[in-house]
N, C-alpha and C positions, 0 to 999 in steps of 0.2 A: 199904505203904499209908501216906495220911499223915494225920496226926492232927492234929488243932485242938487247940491249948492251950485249956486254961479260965481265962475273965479276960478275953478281948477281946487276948489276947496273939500274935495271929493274925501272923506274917512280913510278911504280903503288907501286911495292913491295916499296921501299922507304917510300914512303907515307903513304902506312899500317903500317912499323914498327912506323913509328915514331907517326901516332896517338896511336897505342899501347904504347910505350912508354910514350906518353906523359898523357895518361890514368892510367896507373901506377902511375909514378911520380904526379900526381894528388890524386891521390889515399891515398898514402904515405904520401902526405904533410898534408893532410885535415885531415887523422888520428894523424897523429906526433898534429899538430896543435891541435886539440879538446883533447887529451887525458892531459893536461895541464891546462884547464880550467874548473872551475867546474860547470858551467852555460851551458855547454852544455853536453848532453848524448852519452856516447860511444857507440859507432856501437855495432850488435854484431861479436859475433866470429867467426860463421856459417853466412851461408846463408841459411835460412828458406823460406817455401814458404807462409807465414803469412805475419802481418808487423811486420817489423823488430823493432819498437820504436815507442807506442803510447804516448809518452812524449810531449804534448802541447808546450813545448820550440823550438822545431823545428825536423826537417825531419833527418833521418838518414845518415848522412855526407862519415863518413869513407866511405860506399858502396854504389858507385856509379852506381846502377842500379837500371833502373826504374820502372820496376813492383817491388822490395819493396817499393820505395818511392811511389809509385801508392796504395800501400797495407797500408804506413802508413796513407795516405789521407783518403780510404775508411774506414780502422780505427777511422780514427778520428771524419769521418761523423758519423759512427755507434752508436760511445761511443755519440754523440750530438742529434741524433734520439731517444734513451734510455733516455734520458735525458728529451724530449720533448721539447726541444729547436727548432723543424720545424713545432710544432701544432699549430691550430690557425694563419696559415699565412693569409694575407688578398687575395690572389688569388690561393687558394690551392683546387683543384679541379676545375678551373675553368680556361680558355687557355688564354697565355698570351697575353693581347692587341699589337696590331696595328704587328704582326708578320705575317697575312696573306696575307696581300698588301705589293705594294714594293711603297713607299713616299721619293721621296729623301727630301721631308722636314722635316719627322718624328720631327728630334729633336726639329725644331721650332715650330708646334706645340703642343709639348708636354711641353715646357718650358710656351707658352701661356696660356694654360689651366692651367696647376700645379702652375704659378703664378699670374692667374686672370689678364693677361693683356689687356687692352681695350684700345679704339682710335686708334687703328693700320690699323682698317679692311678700305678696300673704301666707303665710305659716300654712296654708295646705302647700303651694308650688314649691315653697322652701324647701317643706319636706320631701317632697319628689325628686328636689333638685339635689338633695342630700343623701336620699337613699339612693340614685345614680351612681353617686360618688363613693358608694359606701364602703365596699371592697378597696378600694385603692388607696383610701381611710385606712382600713384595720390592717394591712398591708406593710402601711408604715408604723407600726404598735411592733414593742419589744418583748412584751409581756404580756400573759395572759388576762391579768388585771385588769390591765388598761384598758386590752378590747373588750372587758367585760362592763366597765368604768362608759366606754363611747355607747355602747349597745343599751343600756340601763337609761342613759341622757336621752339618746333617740326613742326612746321608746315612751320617756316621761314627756317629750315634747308632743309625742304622738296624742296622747291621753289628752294633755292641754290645749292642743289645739282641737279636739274634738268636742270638747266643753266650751269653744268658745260662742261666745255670742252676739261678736262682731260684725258677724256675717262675712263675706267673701266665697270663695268657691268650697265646695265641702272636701271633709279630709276623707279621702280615700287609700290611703296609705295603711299598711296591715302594720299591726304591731311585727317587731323583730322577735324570733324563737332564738334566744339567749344563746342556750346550747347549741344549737344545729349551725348558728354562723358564729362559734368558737372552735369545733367540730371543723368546718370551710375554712376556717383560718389555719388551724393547724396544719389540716392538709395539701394549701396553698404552701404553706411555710415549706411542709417537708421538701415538697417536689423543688422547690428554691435553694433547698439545703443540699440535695440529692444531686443536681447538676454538676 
């Protein structure tokens, strides 16, 4: 059971004055302080139910409550909306990515993408991600060598990662027919040359 001291000795009441107090004396100091310096704007004198100080320098000090400081924020969005300063965002009507799923990886890969990084994935998805790109690869080959030179690499990567014994996802990826995409390449080229 709990028992009230006698005396007005009460915990709770305690506790209340003294954050009161010490909410004043906050109060007080942050005014005394700002009203000295001219880089920062004086509170006002009332409290309004506006904001109190649309002054870009900073938020209303002397008064320390938060719906005007909530007032001078919306203020400030306001005067920057007027402004046009939120037109033309690049996802402005449209929902922000990857917020419907829950990914405890989110950040990695978002950091992957936004910085094109490669060689990371396991040599099965590599090579899927490789052979995607493969034509657009041999595309940029000047000679028939060379596409002979990338095709023989892909193909020796194929072999190694089917031999591995790492584990990770299995390589499903067909070997490349040498000839038949030198054959594609060629007749990519002509129709390029032919235009």
């Amino acid at each position: 059971m709990h028992r009230r001291r006698a005396g007005g000795d009460d915990p709770v009441r305690r506790a209340s004055r003294y954050r009161a107090e010490r909410l004043e004396a906050d109060d007080a100091a942050t005014a005394e302080a700002d009203g000295g310096r001219p880089d920062v704007p004086a509170a006002p004198a009332e409290e309004t139910d506006g904001p109190a100080c649309l002054d870009p320098a900073g938020p209303p000090r002397a008064v320390g409550r938060m719906d005007q400081r909530a007032g001078w924020v919306d203020g400030l969005v306001d005067q920057a909306i007027a402004r046009g300063e939120f037109d033309h965002l690049p996802l402005a009507g449209k929902p922000l990515p990857n917020l419907t799923r829950h990914d405890p990886d989110w950040w990695l890969k978002a950091y992957v993408e936004r910085e094109h990084v490669s060689g990371v994935l396991p040599e099965a998805l590599q090579l899927r991600a490789d052979v995607e790109r493969l034509n657009d690869r041999l595309d940029e080959m000047r000679s028939e060598s060379r596409v002979r030179e990338v095709l023989a690499e892909l193909n020796r990567r194929i072999v190694e990662a089917r031999r591995q014994l790492l584990g990770g996802p299995p390589v499903v990826t067909p070997l490349r027919d040498v000839e038949a995409e030198v054959a594609a390449w060629r007749a990519r080229r002509g129709r390029e040359k032919g235009r």
